[in-house]
Residue frames as a rotation matrix with the C-alpha (Angstrom) as fourth column:
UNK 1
0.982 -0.055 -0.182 -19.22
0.183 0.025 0.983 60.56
-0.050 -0.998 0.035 -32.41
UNK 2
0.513 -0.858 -0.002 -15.97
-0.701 -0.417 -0.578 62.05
0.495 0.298 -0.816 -31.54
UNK 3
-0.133 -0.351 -0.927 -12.82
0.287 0.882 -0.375 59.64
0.949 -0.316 -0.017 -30.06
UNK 4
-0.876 -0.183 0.447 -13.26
-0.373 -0.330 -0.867 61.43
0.307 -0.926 0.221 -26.71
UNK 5
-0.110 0.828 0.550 -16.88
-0.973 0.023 -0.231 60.35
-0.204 -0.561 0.803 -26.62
UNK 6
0.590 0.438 -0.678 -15.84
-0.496 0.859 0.124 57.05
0.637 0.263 0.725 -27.37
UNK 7
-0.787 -0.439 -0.434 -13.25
0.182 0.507 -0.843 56.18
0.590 -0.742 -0.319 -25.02
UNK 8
-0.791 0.175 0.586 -15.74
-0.557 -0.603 -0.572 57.96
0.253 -0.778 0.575 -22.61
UNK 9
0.556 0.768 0.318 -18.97
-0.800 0.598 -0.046 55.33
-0.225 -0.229 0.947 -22.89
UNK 10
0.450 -0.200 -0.870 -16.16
-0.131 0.949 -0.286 52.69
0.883 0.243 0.401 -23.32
UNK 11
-0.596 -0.255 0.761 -14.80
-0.489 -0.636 -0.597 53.85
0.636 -0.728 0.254 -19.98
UNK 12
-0.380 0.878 0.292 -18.47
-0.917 -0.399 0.004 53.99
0.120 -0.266 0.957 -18.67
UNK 13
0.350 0.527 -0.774 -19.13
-0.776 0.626 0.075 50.82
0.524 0.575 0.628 -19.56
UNK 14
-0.354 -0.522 -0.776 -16.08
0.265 0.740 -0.618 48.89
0.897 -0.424 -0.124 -18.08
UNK 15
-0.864 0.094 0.494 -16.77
-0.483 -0.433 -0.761 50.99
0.142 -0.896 0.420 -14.50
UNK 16
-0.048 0.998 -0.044 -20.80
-0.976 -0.037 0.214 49.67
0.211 0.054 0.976 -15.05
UNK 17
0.313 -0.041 -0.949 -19.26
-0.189 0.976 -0.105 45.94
0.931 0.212 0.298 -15.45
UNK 18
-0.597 -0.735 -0.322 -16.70
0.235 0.223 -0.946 46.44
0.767 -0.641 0.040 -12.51
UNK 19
-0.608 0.397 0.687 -19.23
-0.791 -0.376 -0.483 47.77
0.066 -0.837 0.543 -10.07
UNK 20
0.345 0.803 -0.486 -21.73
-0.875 0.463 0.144 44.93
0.340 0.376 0.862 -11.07
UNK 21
0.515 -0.176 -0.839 -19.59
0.391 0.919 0.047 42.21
0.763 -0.352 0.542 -10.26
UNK 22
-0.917 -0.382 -0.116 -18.92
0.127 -0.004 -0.992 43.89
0.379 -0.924 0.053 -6.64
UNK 23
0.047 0.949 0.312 -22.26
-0.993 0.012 0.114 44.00
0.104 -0.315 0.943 -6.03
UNK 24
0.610 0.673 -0.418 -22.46
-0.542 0.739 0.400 40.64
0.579 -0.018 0.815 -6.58
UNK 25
-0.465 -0.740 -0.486 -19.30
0.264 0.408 -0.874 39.69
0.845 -0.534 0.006 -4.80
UNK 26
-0.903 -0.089 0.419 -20.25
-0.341 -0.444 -0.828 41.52
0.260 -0.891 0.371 -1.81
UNK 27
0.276 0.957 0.090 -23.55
-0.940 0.249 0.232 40.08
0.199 -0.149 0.969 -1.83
UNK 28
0.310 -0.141 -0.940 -22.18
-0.166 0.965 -0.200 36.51
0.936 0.219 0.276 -1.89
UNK 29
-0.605 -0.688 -0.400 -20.32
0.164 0.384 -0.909 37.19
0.779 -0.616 -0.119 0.92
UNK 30
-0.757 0.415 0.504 -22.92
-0.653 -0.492 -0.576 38.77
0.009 -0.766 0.643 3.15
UNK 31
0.562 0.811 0.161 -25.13
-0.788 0.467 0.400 35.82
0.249 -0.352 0.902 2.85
UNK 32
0.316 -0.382 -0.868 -22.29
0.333 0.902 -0.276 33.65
0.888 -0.202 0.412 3.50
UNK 33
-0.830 -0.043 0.556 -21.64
-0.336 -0.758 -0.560 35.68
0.446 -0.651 0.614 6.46
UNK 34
-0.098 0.882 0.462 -25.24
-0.944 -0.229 0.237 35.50
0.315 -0.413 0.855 7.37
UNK 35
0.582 0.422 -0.695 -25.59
-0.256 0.907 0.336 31.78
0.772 -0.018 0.636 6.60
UNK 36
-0.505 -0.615 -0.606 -22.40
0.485 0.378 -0.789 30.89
0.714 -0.692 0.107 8.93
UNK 37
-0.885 0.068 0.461 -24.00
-0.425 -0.522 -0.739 33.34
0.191 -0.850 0.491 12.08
UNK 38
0.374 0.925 0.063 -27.49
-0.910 0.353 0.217 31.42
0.179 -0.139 0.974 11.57
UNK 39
0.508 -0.150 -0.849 -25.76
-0.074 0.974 -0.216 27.68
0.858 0.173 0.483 11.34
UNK 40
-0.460 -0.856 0.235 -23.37
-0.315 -0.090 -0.945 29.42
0.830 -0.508 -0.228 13.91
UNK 41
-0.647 0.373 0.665 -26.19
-0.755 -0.436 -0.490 29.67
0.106 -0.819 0.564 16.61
UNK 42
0.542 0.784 -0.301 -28.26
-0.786 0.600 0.149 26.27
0.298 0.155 0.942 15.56
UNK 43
-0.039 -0.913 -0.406 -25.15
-0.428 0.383 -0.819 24.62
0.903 0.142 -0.405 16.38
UNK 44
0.991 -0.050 -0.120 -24.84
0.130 0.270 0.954 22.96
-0.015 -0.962 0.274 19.88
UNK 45
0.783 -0.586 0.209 -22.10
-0.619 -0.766 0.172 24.60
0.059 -0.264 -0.963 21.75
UNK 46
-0.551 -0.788 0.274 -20.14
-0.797 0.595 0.108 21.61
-0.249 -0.159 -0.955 23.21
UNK 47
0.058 0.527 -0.848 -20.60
-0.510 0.746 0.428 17.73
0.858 0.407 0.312 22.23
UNK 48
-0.014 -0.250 0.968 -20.50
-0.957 0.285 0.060 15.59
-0.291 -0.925 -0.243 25.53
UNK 49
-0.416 -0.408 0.813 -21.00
-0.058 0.904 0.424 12.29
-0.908 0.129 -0.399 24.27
UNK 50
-0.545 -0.068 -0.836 -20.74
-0.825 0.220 0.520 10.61
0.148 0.973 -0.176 20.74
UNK 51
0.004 0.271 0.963 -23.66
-0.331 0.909 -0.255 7.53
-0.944 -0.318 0.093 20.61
UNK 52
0.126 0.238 -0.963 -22.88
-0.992 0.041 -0.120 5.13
0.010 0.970 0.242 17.95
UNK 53
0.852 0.197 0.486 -22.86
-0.235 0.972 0.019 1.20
-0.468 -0.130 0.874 17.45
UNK 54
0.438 -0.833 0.337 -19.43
0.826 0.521 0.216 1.41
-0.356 0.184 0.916 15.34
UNK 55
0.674 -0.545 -0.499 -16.76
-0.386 -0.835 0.391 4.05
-0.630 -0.071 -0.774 15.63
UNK 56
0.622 -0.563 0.543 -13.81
0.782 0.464 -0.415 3.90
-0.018 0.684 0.729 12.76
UNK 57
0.493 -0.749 -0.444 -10.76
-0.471 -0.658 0.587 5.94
-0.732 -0.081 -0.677 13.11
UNK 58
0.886 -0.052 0.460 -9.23
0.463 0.090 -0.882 6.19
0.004 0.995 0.104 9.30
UNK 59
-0.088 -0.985 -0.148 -5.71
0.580 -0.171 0.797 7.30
-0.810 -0.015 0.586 8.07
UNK 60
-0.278 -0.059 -0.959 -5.00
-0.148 -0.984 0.103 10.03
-0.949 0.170 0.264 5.61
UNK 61
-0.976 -0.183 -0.119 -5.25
-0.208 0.612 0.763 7.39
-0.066 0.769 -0.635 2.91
UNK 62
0.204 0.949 -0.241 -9.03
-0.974 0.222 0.052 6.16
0.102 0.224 0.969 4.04
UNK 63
-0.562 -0.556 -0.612 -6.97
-0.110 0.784 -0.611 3.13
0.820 -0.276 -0.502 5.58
UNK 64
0.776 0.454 0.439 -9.25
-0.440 -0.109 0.891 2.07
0.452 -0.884 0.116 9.38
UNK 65
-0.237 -0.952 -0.192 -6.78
-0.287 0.257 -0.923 1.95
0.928 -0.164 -0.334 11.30
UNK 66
-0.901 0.280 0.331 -8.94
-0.306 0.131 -0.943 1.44
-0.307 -0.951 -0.033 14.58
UNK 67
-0.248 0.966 -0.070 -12.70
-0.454 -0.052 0.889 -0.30
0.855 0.253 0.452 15.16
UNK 68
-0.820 0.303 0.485 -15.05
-0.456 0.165 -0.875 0.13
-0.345 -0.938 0.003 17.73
UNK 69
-0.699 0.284 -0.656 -17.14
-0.357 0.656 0.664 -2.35
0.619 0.699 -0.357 17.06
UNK 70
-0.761 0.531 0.373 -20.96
-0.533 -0.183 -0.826 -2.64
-0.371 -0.827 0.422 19.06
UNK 71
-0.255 0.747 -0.614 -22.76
-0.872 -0.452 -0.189 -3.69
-0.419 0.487 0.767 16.00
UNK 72
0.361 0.600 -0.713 -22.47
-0.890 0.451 -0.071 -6.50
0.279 0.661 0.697 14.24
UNK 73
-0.425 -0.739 -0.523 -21.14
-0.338 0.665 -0.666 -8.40
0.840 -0.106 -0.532 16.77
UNK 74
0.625 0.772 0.114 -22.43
0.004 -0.150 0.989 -9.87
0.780 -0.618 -0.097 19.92
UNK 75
0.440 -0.665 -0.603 -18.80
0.897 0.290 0.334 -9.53
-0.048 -0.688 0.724 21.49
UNK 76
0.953 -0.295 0.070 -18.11
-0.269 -0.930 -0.249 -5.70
0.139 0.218 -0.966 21.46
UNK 77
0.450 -0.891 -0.066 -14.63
0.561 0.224 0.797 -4.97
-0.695 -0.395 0.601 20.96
UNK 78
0.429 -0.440 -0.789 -11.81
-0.684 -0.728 0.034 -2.23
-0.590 0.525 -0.614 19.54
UNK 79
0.512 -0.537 0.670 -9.51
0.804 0.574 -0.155 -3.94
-0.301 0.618 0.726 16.49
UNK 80
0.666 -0.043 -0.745 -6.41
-0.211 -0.969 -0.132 -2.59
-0.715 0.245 -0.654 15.76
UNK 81
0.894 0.067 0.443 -5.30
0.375 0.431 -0.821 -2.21
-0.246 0.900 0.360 12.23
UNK 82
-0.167 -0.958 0.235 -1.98
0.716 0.046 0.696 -1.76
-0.677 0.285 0.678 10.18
UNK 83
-0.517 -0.023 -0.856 -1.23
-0.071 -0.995 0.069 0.67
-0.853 0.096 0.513 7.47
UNK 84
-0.946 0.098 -0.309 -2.98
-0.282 0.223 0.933 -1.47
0.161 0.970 -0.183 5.19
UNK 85
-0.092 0.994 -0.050 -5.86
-0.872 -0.057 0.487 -2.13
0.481 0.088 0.872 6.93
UNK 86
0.165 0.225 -0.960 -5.10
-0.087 0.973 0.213 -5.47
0.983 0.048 0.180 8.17
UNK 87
0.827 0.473 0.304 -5.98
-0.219 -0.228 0.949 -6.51
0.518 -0.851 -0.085 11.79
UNK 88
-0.051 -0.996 0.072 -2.92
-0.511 -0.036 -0.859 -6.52
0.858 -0.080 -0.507 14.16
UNK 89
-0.977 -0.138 -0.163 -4.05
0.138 0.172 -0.975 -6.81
0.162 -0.975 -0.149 17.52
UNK 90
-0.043 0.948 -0.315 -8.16
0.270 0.315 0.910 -7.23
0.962 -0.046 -0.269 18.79
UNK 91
-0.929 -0.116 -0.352 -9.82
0.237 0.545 -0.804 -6.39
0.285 -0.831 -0.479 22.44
UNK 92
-0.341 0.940 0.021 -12.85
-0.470 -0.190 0.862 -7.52
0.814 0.284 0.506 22.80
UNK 93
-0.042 0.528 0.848 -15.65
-0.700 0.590 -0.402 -9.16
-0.713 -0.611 0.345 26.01
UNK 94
-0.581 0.242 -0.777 -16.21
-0.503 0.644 0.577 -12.25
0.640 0.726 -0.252 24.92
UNK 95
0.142 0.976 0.164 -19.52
-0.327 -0.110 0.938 -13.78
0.934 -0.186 0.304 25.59
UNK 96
0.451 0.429 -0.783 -18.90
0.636 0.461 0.619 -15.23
0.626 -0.777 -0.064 28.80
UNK 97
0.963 0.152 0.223 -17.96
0.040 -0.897 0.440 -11.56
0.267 -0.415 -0.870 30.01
UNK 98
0.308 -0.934 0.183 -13.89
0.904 0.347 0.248 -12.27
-0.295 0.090 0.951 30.05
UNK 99
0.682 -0.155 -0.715 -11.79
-0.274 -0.960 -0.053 -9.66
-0.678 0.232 -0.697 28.65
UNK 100
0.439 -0.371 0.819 -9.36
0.614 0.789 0.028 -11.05
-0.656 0.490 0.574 25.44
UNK 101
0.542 -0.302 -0.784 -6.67
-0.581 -0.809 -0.089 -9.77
-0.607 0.504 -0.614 23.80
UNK 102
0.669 -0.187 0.719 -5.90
0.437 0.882 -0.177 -11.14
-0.601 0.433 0.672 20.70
UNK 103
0.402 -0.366 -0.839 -3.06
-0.596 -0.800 0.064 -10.38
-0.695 0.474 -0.541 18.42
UNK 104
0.866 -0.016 0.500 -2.22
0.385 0.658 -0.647 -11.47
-0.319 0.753 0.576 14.91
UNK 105
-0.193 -0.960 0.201 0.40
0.414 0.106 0.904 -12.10
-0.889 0.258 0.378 12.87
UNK 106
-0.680 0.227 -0.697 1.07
-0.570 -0.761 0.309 -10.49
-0.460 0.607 0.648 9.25
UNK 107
-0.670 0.633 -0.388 -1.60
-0.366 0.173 0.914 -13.34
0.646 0.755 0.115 7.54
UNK 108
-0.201 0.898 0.390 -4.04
-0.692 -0.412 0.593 -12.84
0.693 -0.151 0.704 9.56
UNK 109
0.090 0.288 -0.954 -3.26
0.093 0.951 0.296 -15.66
0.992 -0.115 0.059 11.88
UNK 110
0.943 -0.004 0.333 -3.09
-0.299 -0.452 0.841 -15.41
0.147 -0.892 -0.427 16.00
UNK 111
-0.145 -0.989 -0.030 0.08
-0.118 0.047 -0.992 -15.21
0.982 -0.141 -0.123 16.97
UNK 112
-0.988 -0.158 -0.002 -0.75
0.040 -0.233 -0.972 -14.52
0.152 -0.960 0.236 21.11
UNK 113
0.265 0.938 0.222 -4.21
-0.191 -0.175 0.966 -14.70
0.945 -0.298 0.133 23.11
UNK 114
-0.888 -0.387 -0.249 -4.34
0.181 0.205 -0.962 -13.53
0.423 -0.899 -0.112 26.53
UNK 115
0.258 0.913 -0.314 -8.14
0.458 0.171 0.872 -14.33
0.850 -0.369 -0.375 28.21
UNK 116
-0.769 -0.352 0.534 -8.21
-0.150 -0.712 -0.686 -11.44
0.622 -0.607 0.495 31.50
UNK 117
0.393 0.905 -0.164 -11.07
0.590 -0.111 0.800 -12.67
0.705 -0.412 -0.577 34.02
UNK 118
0.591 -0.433 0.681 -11.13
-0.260 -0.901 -0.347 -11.26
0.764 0.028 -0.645 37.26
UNK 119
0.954 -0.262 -0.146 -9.64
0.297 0.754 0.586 -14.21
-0.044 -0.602 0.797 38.93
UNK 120
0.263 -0.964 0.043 -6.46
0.947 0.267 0.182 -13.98
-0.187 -0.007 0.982 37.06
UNK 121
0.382 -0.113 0.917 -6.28
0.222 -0.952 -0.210 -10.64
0.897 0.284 -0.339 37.59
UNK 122
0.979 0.200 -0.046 -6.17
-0.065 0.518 0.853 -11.66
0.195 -0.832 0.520 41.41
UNK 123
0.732 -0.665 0.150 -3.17
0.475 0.655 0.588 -13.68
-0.489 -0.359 0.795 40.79
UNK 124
0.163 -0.902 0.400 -1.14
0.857 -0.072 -0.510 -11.60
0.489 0.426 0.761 38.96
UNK 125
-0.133 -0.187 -0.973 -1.54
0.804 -0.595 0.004 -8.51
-0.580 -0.782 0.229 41.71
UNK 126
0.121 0.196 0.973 -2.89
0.802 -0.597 0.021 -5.97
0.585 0.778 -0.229 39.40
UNK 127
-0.894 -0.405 -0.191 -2.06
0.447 -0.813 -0.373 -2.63
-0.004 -0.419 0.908 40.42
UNK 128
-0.769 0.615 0.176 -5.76
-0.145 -0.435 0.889 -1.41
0.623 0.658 0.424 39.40
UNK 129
-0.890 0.329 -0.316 -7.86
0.438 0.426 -0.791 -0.84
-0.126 -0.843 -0.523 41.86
UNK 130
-0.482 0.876 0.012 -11.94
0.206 0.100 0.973 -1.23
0.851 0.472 -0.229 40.96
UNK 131
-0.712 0.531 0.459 -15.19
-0.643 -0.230 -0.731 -0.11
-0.283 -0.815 0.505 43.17
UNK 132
-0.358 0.717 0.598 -17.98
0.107 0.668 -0.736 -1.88
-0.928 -0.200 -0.315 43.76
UNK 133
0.695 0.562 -0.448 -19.37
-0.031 -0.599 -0.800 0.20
-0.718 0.570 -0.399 40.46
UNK 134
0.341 -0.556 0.758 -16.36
0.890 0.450 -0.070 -0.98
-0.303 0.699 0.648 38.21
UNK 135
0.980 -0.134 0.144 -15.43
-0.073 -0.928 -0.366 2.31
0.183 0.349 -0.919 38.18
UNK 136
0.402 -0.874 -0.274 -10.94
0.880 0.451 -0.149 2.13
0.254 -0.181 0.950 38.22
UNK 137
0.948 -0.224 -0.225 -9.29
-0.067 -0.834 0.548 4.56
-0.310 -0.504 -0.806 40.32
């Protein structure tokens, strides 16, 4: 073989490799392509409501800085947390159907509880005005 016909099927060769892996690129992408327009359409357009028994709102860390809390409690209620995780502040129903905000101190003790029926809501002239349907205008 002469050196022209070797550079020429080394050449040949590299062009045989380089087309080969674009095929296969371009193939990757057209089913990833495809796969997004099929997942695109199985999707549900808008979400309207989120049911769950306990909602957690995390920090970039994987800190909870928030909990809604339905589950393992029989007093539902939100807790919010510091950057460490530890509970600051608490409002929750409490069983005799009150409203209670509770806030702590940094070891975990209460510092402040304020108990919200709707008597003493009454007496302090809440600005908040409720319908019959507890709905607050």
């Amino acid at each position: 073989m002469s050196e022209d016909t070797r550079e020429l099927m080394s050449r040949l060769d590299r062009l045989e490799r380089e087309n080969r892996r674009i095929k296969r690129i371009g193939g990757s992408l057209l089913a990833a392509i495809g796969l997004a327009g099929i997942v695109g359409f199985a999707a549900p357009r808008v979400c309207n409501t989120v049911w769950a028994e306990r909602f957690v709102v995390q920090d970039s860390r994987g800190n909870s800085r928030m909990v809604l809390n339905a589950y393992s409690t029989k007093t539902p209620g939100i807790t919010f947390n510091d950057a460490s995780g530890k509970g600051v502040a608490a409002l929750q129903i409490e069983k005799s159907g009150d409203m209670s905000l509770k806030i702590f101190k940094r070891a975990g003790r209460r510092a402040a509880s304020f108990s919200f029926t709707p008597e003493n809501l009454d007496a302090l002239g809440s600005s908040v005005d409720a319908d019959a349907d507890r709905s607050i205008n």
